[in-house]
C-alpha positions as CSV (number, residue, x, y, z in Angstrom):
1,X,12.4,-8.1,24.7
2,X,11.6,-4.6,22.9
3,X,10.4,-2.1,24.7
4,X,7.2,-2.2,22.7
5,X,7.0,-6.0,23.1
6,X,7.0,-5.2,27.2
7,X,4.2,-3.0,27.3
8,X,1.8,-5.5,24.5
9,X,3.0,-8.4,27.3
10,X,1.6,-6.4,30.0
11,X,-1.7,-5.4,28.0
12,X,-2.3,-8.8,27.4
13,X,-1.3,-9.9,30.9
14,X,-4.2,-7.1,32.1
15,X,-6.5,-7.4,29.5
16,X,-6.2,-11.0,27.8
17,X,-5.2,-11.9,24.0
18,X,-5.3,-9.2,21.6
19,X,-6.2,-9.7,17.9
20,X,-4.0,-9.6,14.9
21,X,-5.3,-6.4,14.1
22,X,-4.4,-4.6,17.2
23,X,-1.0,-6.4,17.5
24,X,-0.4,-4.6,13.8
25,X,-1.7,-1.3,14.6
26,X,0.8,-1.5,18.1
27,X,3.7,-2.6,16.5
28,X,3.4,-0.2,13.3
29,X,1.6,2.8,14.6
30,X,2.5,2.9,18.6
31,X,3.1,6.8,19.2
32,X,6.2,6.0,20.6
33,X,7.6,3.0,19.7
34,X,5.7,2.1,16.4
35,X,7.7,0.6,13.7
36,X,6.7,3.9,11.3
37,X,7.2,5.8,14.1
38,X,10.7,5.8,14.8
39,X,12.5,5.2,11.9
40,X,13.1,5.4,7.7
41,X,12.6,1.4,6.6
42,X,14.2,2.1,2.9
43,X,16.3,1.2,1.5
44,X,19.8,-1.1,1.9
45,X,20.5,0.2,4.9
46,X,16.4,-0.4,5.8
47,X,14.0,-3.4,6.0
48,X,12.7,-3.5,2.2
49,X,13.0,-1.5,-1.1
50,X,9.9,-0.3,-2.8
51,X,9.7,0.4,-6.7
52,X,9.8,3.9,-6.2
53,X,13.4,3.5,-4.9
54,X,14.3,1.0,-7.9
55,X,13.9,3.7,-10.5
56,X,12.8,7.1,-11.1
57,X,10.6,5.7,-14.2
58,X,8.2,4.0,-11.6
59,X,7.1,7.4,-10.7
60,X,7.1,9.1,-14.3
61,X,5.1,6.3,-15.4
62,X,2.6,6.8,-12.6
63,X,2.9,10.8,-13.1
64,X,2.1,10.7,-16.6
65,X,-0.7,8.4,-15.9
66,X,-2.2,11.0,-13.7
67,X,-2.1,13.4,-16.3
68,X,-3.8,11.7,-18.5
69,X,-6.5,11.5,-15.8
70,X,-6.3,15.3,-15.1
71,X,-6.4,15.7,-18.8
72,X,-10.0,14.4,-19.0
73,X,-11.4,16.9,-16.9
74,X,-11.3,21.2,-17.2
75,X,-8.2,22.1,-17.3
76,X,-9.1,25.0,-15.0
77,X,-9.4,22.8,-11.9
78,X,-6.3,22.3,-9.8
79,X,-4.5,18.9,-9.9
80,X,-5.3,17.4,-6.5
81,X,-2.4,15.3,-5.9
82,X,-2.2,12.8,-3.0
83,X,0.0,10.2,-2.3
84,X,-0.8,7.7,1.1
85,X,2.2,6.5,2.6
86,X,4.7,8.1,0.6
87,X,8.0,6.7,2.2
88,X,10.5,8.9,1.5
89,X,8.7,11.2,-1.4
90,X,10.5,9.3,-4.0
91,X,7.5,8.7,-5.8
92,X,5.9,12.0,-5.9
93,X,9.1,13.4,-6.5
94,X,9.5,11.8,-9.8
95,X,5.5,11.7,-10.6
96,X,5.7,15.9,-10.1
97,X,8.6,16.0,-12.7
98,X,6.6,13.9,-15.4
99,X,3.5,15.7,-14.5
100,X,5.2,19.3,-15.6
101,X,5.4,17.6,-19.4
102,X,2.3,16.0,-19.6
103,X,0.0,18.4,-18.1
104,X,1.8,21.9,-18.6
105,X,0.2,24.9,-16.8
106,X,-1.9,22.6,-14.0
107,X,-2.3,24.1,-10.9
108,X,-1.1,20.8,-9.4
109,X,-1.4,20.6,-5.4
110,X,0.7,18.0,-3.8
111,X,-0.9,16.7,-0.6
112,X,0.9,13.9,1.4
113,X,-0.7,12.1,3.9
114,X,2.1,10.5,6.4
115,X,2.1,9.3,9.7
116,X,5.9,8.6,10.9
117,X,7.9,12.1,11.8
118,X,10.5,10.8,10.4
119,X,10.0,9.9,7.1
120,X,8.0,13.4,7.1
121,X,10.9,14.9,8.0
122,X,12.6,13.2,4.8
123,X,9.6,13.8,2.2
124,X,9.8,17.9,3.3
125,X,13.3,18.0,2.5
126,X,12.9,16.2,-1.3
127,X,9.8,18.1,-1.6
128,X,11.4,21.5,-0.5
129,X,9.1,24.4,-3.0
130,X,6.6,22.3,-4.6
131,X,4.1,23.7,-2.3
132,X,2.9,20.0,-0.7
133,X,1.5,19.7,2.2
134,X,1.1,17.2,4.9
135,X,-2.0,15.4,6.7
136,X,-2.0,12.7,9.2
137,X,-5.5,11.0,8.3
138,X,-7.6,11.9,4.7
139,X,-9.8,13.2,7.1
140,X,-8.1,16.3,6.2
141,X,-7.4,16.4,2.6
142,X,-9.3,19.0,0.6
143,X,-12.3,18.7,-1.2
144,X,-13.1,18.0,-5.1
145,X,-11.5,15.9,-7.6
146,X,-8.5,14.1,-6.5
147,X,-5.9,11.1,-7.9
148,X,-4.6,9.1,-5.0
149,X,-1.9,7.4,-4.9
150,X,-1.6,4.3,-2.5
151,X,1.7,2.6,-3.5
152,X,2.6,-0.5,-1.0
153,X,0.0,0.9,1.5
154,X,-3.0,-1.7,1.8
155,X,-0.8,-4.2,2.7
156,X,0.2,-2.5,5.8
157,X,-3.4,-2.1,7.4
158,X,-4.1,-4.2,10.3
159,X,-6.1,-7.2,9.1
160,X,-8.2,-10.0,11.6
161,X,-7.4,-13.3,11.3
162,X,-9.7,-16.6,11.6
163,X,-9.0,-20.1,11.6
164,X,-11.6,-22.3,10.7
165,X,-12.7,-25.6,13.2
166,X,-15.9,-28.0,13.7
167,X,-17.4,-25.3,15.7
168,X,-17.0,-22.3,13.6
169,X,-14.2,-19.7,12.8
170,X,-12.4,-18.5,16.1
171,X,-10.3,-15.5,15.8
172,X,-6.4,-15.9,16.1
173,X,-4.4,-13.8,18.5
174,X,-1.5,-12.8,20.3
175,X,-1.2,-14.3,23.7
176,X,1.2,-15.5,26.3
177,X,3.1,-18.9,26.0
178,X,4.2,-20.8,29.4
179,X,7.3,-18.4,29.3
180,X,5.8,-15.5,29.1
181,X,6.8,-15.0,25.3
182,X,4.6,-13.9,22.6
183,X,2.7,-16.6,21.1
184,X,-0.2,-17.4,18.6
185,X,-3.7,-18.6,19.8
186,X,-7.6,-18.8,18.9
187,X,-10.2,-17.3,20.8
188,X,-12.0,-20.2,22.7
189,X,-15.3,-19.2,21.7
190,X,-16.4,-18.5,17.5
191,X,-16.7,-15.5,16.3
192,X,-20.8,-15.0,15.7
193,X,-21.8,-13.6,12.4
194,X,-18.8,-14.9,9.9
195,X,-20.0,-17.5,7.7
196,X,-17.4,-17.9,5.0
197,X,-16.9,-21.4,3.3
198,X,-13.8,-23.4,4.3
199,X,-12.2,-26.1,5.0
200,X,-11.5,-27.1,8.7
201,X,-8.0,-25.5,9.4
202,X,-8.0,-22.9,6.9
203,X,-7.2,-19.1,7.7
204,X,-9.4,-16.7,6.9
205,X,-7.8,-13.0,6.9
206,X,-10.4,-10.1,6.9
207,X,-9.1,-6.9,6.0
208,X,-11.5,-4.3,8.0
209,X,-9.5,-1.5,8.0
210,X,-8.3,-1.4,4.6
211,X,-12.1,-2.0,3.4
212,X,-13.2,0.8,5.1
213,X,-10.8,3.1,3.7
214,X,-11.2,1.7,0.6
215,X,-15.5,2.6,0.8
216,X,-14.8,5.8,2.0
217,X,-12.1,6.9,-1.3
218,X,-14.6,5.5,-3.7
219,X,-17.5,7.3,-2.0
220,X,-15.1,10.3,-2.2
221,X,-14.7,8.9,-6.4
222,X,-18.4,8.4,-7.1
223,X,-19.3,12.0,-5.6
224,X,-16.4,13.9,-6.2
225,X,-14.3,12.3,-9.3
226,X,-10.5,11.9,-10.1
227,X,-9.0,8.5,-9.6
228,X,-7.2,6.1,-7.1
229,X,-4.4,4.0,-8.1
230,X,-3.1,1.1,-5.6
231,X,-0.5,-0.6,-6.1
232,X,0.7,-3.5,-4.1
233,X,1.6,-7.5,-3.5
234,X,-1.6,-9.6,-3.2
235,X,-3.7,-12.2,-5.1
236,X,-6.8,-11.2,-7.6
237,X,-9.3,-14.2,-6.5
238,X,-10.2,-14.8,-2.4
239,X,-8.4,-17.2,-0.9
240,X,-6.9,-19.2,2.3
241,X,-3.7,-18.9,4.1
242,X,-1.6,-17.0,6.6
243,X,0.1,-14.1,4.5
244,X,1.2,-12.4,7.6
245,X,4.6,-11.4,7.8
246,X,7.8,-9.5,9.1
247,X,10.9,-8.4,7.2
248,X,13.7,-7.3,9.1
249,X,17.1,-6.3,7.1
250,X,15.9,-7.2,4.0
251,X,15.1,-10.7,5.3
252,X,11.8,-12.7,6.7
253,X,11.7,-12.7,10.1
254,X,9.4,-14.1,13.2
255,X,6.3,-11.7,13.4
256,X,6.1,-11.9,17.0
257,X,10.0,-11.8,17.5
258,X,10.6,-8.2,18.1
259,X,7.3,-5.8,18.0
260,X,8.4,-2.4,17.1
261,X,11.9,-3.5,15.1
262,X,10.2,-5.2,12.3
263,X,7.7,-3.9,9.2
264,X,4.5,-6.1,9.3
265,X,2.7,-6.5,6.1
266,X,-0.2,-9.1,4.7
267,X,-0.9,-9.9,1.3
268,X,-3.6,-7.7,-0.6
269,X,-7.2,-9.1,-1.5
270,X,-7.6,-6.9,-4.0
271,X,-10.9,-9.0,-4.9
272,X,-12.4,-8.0,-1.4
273,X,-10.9,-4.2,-2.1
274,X,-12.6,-4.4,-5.6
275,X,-16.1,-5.2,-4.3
276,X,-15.9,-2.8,-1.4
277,X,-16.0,0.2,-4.7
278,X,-17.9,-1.6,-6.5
279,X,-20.4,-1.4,-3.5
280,X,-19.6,2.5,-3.1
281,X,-21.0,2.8,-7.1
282,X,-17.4,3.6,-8.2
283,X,-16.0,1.9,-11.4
284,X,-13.4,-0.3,-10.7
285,X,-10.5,-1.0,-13.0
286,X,-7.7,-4.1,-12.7
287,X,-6.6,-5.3,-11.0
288,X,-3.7,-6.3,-13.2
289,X,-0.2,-7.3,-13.2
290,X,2.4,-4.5,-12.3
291,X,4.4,-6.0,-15.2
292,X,1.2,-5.2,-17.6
293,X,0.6,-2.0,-15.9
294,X,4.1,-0.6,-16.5
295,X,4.7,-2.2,-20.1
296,X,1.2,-0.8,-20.9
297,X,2.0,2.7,-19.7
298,X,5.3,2.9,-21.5
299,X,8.0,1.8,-19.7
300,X,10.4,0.1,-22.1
301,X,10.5,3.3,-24.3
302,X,10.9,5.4,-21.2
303,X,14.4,3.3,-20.3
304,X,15.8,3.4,-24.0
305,X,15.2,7.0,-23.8
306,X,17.0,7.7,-20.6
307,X,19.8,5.0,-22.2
308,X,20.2,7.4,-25.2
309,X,22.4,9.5,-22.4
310,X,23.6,7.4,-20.0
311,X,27.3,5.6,-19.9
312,X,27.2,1.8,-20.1
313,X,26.8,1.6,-16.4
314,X,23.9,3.8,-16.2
315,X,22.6,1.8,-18.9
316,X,23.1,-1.2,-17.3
317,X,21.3,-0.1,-14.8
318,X,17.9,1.3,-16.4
319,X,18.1,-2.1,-17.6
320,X,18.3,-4.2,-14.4
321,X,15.9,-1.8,-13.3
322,X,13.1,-2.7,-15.6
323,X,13.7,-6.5,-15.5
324,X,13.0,-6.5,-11.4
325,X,9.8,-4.1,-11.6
326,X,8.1,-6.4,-14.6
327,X,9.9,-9.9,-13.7
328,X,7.0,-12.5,-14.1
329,X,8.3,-15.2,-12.3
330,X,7.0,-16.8,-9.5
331,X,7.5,-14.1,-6.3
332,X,8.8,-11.2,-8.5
333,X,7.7,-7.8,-9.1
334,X,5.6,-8.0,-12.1
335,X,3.9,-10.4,-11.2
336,X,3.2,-10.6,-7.3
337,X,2.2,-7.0,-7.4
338,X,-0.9,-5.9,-8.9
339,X,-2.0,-2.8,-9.4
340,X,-6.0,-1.4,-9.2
341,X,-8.0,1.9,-10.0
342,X,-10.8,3.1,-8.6
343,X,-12.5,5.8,-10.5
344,X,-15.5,8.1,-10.8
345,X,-17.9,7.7,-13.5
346,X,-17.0,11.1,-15.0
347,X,-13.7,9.0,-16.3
348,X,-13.4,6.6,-19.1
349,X,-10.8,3.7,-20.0
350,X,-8.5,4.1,-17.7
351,X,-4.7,4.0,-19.1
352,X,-2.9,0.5,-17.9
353,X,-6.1,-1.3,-17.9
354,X,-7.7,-3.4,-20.3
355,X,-11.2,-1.8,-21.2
356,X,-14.3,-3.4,-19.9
């Protein structure tokens, strides 16, 4: 047993069955042993690879597209800059390079908000003289216009899960099994108040967390303008199922097999995330396919301009590169990732996005 998965055992053997929501925030965020706390997940030798990491035209792309939003407004205001949960910097690295081109002269402002030491430790290093700086919460990001970033960062928020029966929809949790091993349960009683249409056995997953945030940005939108992009693996139209899952090495593993030692993630409702702006008064955009997104944006003539000097292997490369971020199949990039804006109503069409 982890260390982390001794101390949840004992909370629960003190305190009864915890939700899904807290086992999440434990295992991801616990000060000391938290899953972002202790390590850098990228990469081969990590747990998964984000598109960031695939290629450097991910970024541009997304760096360019900021522009263009920062080119709608005076020019005399300073490019807020934010990224949520930017891994190893990657992203902003390559966004801050494309950014220089399109939108010569900004006062652009990185800010980076980060809540592992270590992959801070890693972003300060890439980032060395571009002046960012570092919050733990947006609690703390400056005021004024701003385009957020929020690249595979939903789907990490601690959602509540619900299974539907005869008598109602009773919350699923983390208890203990006959062995004293971690094991999935329902509340006895239903929970009081959630009246969603279902069929008897289906699960329900409600993403509090990541709604709230999401009200609070496009409040932030509505009042303040700029733009938030999110991009990230979910579905467009509500659904059922259990989307909860670990990946360890590169691989799926048990989510209750080693808390701490293993990234959690759920699937995006980017339906539910849409309404919550729409309910703020922001303008909503998407969601659409990654694959449109990025085609949309540019990204075929970005690779056959970086292929007009690269050897055959680098060329190769830019090539494999763009097949994985737009393949369409069933489970790849372009099309399980989708990608949504969230704007203020001092911006019009949107670039990537179809207009309304």
């Amino acid at each position: 047993m982890t260390p982390l998965g001794a101390e949840i055992t004992a909370l629960i053997r003190h305190g009864g069955p915890i939700g899904i929501d807290r086992y999440m925030a434990l295992c991801l965020g616990h000060p000391v042993h938290g899953y972002y706390r202790t390590r850098d997940p990228l990469g081969v030798k990590g747990d998964f690879t984000t598109a960031p990491e695939i290629s450097q035209m991910f970024g541009e792309l997304i760096g360019a597209w900021a522009g263009y939003i920062h080119g709608q407004r005076s020019q005399r205001e300073p490019l807020i800059l934010v990224e949520l949960g930017p891994g190893r910097g990657t992203l902003m690295v390559d966004a801050l390079r494309a950014l220089r081109i399109a939108a010569p002269g900004a006062d652009i402002r990185p800010h980076l908000v980060e809540i592992s030491p270590v992959l801070r430790a890693v972003q300060e290093r890439a980032l060395a003289g571009t002046g960012a700086t570092w919050h733990a919460g947006i609690e703390t990001l400056p005021e004024g216009p701003a385009i957020i970033l929020a690249n595979e960062f939903f789907d990490c928020l601690p959602v509540r899960q619900f299974e539907r029966h005869a008598t109602g929809w009773h919350e699923r949790q983390v208890g203990l099994g006959p062995e004293g091993d971690l094991v999935f349960g329902l509340a006895p009683e239903a929970t009081p108040g959630l009246d969603a249409d279902g069929p008897e056995g289906a699960l329900l997953s409600v993403p509090g967390v990541g709604l709230g945030l999401m009200r609070l940005l496009a409040h932030r939108m509505r009042e303040a303008g700029g733009a938030l992009l999110a991009i990230d693996y979910g579905h467009v139209r509500p659904g059922f199922g259990d989307t909860l899952q670990a990946l360890s090495g590169h691989r799926f593993a048990d989510p209750l097999a080693a808390p701490g030692e293993a990234d959690l993630t759920h699937h995006v409702d980017f339906a539910a995330l849409a309404n919550a702006a729409h309910t703020e008064g922001a303008i909503v955009h998407g969601p659409v396919a990654q694959r449109d997104f990025l085609l949309a944006l540019g990204l075929n003539a970005r690779a056959e301009h970086l292929k007009t000097r690269a050897t055959a292997v680098q060329a190769a490369a830019v090539d494999s590169a763009v097949r994985r971020l737009t393949d369409g199949s069933r489970g790849g990039m372009g099309s399980l990732f989708k990608v949504l804006a969230v704007s203020g109503r001092d911006h019009g069409p949107l670039p990537g996005f179809p207009e309304a």
